[in-house]
C-alpha positions as CSV (number, residue, x, y, z in Angstrom):
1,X,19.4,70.5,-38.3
2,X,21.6,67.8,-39.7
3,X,21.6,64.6,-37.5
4,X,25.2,65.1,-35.3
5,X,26.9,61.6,-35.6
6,X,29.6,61.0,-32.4
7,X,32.9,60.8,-33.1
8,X,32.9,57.1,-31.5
9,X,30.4,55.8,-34.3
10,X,31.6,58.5,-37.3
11,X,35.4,57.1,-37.2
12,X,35.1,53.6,-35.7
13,X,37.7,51.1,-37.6
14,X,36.4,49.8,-41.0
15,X,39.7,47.4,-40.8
16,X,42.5,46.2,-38.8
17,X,44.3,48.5,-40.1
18,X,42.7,51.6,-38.3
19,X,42.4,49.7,-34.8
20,X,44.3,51.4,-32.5
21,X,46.8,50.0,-30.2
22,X,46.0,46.4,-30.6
23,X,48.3,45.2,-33.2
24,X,48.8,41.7,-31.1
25,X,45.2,40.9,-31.4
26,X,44.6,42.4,-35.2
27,X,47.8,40.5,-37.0
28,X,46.9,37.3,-35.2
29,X,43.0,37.4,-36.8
30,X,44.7,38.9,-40.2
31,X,46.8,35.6,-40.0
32,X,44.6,33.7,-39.1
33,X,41.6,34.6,-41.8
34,X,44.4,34.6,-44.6
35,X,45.4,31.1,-43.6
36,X,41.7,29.8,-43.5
37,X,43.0,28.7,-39.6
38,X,40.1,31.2,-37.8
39,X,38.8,29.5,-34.7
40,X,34.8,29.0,-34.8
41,X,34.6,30.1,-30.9
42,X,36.7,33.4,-30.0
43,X,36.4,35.4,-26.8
44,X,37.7,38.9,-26.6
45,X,38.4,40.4,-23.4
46,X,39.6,43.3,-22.2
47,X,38.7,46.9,-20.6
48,X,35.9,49.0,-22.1
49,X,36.6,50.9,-24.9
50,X,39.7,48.8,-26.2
51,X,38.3,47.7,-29.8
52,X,36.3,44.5,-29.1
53,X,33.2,44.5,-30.5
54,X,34.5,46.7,-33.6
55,X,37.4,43.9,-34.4
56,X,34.7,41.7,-34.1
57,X,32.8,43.3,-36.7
58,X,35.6,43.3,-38.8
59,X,36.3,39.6,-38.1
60,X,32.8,39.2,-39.3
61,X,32.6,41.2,-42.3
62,X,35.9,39.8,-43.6
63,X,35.7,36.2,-43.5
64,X,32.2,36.7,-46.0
65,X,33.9,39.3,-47.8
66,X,31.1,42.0,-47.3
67,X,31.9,46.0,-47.4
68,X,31.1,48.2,-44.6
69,X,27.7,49.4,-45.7
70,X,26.4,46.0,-47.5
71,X,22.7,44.9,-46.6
72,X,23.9,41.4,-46.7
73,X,25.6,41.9,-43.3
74,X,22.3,42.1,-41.6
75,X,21.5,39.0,-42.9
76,X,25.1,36.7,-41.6
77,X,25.9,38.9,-38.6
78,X,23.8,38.3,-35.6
79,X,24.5,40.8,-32.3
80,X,23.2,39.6,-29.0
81,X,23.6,41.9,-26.1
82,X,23.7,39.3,-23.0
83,X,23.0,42.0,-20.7
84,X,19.1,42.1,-21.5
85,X,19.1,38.5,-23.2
86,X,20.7,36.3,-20.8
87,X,18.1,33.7,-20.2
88,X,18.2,30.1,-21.0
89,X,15.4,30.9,-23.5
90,X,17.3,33.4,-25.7
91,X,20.6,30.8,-25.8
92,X,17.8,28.2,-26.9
93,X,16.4,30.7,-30.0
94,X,19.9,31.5,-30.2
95,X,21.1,27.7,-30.9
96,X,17.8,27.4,-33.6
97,X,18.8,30.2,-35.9
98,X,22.2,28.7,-35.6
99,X,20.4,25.3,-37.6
100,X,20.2,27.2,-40.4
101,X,22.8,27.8,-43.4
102,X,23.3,31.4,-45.0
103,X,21.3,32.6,-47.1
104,X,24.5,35.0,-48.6
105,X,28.3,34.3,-47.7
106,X,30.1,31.7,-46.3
107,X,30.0,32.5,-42.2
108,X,26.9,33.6,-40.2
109,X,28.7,34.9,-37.3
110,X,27.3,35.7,-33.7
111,X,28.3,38.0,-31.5
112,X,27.6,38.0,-28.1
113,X,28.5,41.1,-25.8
114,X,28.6,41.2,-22.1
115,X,28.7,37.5,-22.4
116,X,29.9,37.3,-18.7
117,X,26.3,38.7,-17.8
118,X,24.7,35.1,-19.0
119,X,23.3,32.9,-16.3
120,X,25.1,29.5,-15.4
121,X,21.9,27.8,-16.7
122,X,22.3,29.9,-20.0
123,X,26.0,29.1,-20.1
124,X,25.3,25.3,-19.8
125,X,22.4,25.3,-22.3
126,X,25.2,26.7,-24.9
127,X,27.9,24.7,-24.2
128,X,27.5,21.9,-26.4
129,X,26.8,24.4,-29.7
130,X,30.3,26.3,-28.8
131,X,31.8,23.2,-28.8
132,X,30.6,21.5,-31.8
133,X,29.1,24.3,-33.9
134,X,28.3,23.2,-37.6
135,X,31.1,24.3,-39.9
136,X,29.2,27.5,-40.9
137,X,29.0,29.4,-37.9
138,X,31.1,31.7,-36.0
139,X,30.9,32.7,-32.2
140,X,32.9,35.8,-30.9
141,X,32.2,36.5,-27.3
142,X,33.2,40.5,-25.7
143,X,33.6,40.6,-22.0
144,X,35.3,43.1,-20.0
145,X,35.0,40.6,-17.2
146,X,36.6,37.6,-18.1
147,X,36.8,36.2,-14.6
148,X,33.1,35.6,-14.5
149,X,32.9,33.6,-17.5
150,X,32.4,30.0,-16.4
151,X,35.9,27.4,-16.9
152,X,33.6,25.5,-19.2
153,X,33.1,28.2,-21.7
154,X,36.9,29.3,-21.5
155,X,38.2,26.0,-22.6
156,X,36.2,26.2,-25.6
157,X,37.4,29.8,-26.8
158,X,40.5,30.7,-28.4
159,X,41.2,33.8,-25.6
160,X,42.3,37.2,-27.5
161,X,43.5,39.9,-24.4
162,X,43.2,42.9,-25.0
163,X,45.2,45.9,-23.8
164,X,44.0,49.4,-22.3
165,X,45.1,51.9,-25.1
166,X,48.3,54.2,-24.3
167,X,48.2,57.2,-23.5
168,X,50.6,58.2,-26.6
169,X,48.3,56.1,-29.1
170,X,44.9,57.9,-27.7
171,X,46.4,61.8,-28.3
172,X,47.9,61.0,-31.9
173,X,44.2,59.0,-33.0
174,X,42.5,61.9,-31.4
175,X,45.0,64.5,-33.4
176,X,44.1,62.6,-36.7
177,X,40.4,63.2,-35.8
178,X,41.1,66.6,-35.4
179,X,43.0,67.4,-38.3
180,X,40.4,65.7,-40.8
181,X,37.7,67.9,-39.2
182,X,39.9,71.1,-39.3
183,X,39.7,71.5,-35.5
184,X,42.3,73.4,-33.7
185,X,43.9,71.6,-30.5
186,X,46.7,71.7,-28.3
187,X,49.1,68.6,-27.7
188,X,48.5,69.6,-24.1
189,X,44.7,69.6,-24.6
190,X,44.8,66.1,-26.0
191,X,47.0,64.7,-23.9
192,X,45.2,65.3,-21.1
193,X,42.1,64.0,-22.5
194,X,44.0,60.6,-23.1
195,X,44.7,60.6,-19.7
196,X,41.4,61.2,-18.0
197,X,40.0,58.1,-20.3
198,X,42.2,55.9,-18.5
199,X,43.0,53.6,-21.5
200,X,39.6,53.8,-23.4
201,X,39.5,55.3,-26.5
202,X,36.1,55.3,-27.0
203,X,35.8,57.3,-22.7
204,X,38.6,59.7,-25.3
205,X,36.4,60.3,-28.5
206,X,33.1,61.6,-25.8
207,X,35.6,64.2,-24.1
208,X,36.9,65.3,-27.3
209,X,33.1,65.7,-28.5
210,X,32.3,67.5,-25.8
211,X,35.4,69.5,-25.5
212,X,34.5,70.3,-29.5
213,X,31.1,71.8,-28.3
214,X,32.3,73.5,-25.5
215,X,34.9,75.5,-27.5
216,X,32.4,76.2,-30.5
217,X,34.7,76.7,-33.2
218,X,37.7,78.4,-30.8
219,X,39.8,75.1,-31.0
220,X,40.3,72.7,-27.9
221,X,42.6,74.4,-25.3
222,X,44.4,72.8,-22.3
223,X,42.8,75.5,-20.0
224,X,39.8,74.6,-21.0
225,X,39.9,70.7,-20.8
226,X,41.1,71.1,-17.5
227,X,37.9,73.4,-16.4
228,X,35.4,71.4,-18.0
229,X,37.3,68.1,-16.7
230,X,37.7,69.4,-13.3
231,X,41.5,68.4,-14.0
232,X,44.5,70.3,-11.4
233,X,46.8,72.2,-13.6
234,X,50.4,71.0,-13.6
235,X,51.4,74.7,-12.6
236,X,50.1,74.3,-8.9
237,X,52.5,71.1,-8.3
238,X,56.0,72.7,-9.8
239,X,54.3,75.9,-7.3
240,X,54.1,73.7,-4.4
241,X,57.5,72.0,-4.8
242,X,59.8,75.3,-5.6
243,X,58.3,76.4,-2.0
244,X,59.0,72.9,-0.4
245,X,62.7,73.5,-1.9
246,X,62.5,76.7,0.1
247,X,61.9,75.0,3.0
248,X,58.8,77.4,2.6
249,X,55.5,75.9,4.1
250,X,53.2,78.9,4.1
251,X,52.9,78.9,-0.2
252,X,52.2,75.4,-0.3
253,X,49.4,76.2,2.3
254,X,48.0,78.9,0.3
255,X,48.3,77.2,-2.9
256,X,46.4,74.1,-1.0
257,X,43.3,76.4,0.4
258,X,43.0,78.0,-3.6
259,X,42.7,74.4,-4.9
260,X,39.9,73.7,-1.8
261,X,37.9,76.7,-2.7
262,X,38.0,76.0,-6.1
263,X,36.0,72.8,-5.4
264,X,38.5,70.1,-5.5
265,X,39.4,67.0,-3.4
266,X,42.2,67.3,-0.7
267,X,43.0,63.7,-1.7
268,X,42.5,64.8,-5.5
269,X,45.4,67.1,-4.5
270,X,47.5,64.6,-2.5
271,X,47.3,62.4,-5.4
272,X,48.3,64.4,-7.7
273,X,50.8,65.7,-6.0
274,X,52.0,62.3,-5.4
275,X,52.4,61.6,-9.1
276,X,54.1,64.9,-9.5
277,X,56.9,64.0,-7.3
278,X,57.2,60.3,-8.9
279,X,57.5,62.0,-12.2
280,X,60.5,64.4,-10.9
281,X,62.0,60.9,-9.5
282,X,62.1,59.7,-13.2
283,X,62.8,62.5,-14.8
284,X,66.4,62.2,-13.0
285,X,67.4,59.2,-15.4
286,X,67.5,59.4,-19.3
287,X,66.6,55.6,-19.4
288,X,63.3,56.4,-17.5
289,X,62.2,59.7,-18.9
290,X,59.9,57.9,-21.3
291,X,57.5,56.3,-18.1
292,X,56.7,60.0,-17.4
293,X,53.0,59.9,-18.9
294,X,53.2,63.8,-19.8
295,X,53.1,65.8,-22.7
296,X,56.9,66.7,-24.6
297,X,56.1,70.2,-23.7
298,X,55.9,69.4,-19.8
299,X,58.8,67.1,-19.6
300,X,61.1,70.1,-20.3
301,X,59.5,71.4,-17.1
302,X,59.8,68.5,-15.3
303,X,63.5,67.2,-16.1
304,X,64.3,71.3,-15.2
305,X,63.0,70.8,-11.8
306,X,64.3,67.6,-11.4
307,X,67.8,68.8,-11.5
308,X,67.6,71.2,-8.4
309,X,65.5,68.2,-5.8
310,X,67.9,65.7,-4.9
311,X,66.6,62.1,-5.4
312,X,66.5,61.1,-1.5
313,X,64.7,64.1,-0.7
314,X,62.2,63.5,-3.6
315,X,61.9,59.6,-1.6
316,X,61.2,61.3,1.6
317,X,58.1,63.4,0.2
318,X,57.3,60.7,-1.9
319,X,56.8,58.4,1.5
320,X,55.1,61.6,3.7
321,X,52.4,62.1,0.7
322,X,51.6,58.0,0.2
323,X,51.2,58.2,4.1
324,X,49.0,60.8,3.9
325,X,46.6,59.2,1.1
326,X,46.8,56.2,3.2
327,X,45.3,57.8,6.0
328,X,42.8,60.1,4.2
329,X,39.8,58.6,4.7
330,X,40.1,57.3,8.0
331,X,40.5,61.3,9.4
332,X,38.1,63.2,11.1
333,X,40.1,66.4,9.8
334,X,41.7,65.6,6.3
335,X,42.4,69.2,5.5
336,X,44.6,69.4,8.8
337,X,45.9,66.5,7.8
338,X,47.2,67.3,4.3
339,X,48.2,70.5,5.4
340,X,50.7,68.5,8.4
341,X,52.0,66.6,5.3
342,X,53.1,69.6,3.5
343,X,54.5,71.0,6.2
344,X,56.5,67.9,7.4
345,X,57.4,68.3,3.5
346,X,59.1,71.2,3.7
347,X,61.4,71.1,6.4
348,X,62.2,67.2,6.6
349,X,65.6,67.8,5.1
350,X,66.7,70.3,7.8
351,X,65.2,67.8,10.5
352,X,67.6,65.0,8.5
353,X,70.4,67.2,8.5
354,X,70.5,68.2,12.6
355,X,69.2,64.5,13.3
356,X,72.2,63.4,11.5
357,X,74.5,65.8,12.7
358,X,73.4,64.4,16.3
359,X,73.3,60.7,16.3
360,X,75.5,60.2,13.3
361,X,72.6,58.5,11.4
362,X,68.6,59.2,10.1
363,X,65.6,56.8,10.4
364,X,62.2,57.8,8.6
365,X,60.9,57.0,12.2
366,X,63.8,59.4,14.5
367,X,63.6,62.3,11.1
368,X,59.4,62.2,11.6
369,X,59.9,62.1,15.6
370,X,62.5,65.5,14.9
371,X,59.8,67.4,12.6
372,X,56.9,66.9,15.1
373,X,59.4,68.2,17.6
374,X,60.2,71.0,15.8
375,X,56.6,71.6,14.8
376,X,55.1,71.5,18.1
């Protein structure tokens, strides 16, 4: 059996080129290399998955001018995971290979992940080196918690940010992946995976793997990303809110009690019901159709049932659902309770309507006093 090489590892970035969704951070270090103006202490921060140990690499192999596969790079680059070495001891062997000139190259460059995970004793001990290295050596420190690295350190870096990946960005790199290995996929299938990495591409590139396995040669389907991913089809939601335009609260009920039995969260449902709605609410404006984080294919179906909800109504459920979530974990019955949101969900507008048509004007307060009255 051939050895299986994850997609993370078989198509990380060889240049800046390929980084994706970081052009701030990889025409900044272009710049900077080309100008000979490169910092000798550089922290990169940002979520997991972003790019930062890979752009340090690249930083790395650049500035010595080595290819992807030379040996030499063993030689210059150094990686130190601070997780497991964060002692004051392994800063002090850390500081005596730094004595030493390269062998090969210009740079021997160090690269220190989960650098937050140091102790302040560790920290102190490498102060002085980050601050003065000798001209030779390069530090580049990842942390996905930038908050805990000490002031001290910080003032000595030059501080590279980087961003969670879009959405957008994560479907077309996964779509590229696809093609080169002749895998069939749906847009819907791969946007949905860009969505349940929340920003990491890497979190994107182990669905897709797995979502590759699972299909076996079939191609990557949206119904079956949303089985494996224990995802809520959109289908249930535009369900749920032609009833609630009915005024109807016994489908949204039904449709509610399929989704329990199916294993999933009543505040899974709530939420993502929630989102649902706020979609519709954009959907309503050209300028803001773009903020909808859905495929093309299911803003059609969104700006369609946009048209028939008016906006204020869309505000009202948009208020009873938040409410709901709000109170979901503090309820000794939460599937009573989600079920007395979609109720008060479908007929709030009739209860606006009379409560209007009574007192000449509606409150959230006087239209949720009118639906419990009517309920009860």
């Amino acid at each position: 059996m051939d050895n299986f090489v994850v997609s993370a590892r078989k198509y990380r970035p060889l240049g800046f080129e390929e980084v994706v969704g970081q052009e701030h951070i990889t025409t900044t270090l272009r710049n900077a290399i080309d100008g000979h103006k490169l910092a000798q202490a550089l922290l990169f921060c940002g979520p997991r998955g972003v790019g930062k140990t890979t752009c340090a690499r690249i930083v790395a192999r650049m500035i010595n001018g080595f290819e992807e596969k030379a040996e030499l790079n063993s030689l210059n680059i150094f990686e130190l995971d601070a997780a497991s070495n964060n002692s004051v001891e392994d800063i002090r062997n850390l500081i005596d290979q730094v004595r030493y000139p390269p062998q090969y190259g210009q740079f021997k460059v160090y690269i220190i992940d989960e650098v937050h995970m140091l102790s302040n004793a560790a920290f102190n001990a490498f102060l002085k080196t980050l601050e003065e290295p000798p001209p030779y050596a390069i530090f580049i420190l990842a942390t996905t918690e930038k908050h805990k690295v000490i002031p001290t350190i910080l003032s000595r870096c030059q501080i590279f940010d980087f961003n969670r990946i879009q959405i957008s960005d994560i479907a077309r790199q996964l779509k590229k992946i696809a093609d080169r290995e002749g895998i069939k996929t749906e847009e819907a299938a791969l946007h949905l995976i860009a969505q349940k990495a929340d920003g990491a591409l890497r979190d994107a590139l182990s669905i897709f793997d797995l979502m590759v396995t699972f299909s076996s040669g079939k191609g990557v389907t949206f119904k079956d990303v949303i089985r494996n991913l224990h995802i809520l089809d959109y289908e249930y939601y535009f369900k749920v809110v032609d009833a609630l335009l009915g005024e109807n609260h016994a489908v949204p009920l039904l449709i509610f009690d399929e989704i329990l039995h199916k294993g999933f969260d009543g505040q899974n449902f709530i939420l993502g019901l929630s989102e649902h709605i706020r979609n519709l609410m954009v959907a309503q404006d050209a300028r803001t159709v773009l903020l909808m984080e859905v495929p093309e294919s299911a803003q059609k179906n969104y700006a369609e049932q946009a048209k028939a909800v008016p906006y204020s109504l869309l505000l009202s459920w948009l208020s009873i659902a938040s409410q709901c979530d709000i109170n979901y974990k503090a309820s000794k019955n939460q599937r009573l309770l989600v079920e007395l949101a979609l109720m008060k969900m479908a007929h709030v507008r009739s209860v606006i309507n009379s409560t209007q048509n009574g007192v000449g004007h509606s409150t959230e307060a006087t239209a949720t006093a009118g639906l419990k009255k009517k309920l009860n």
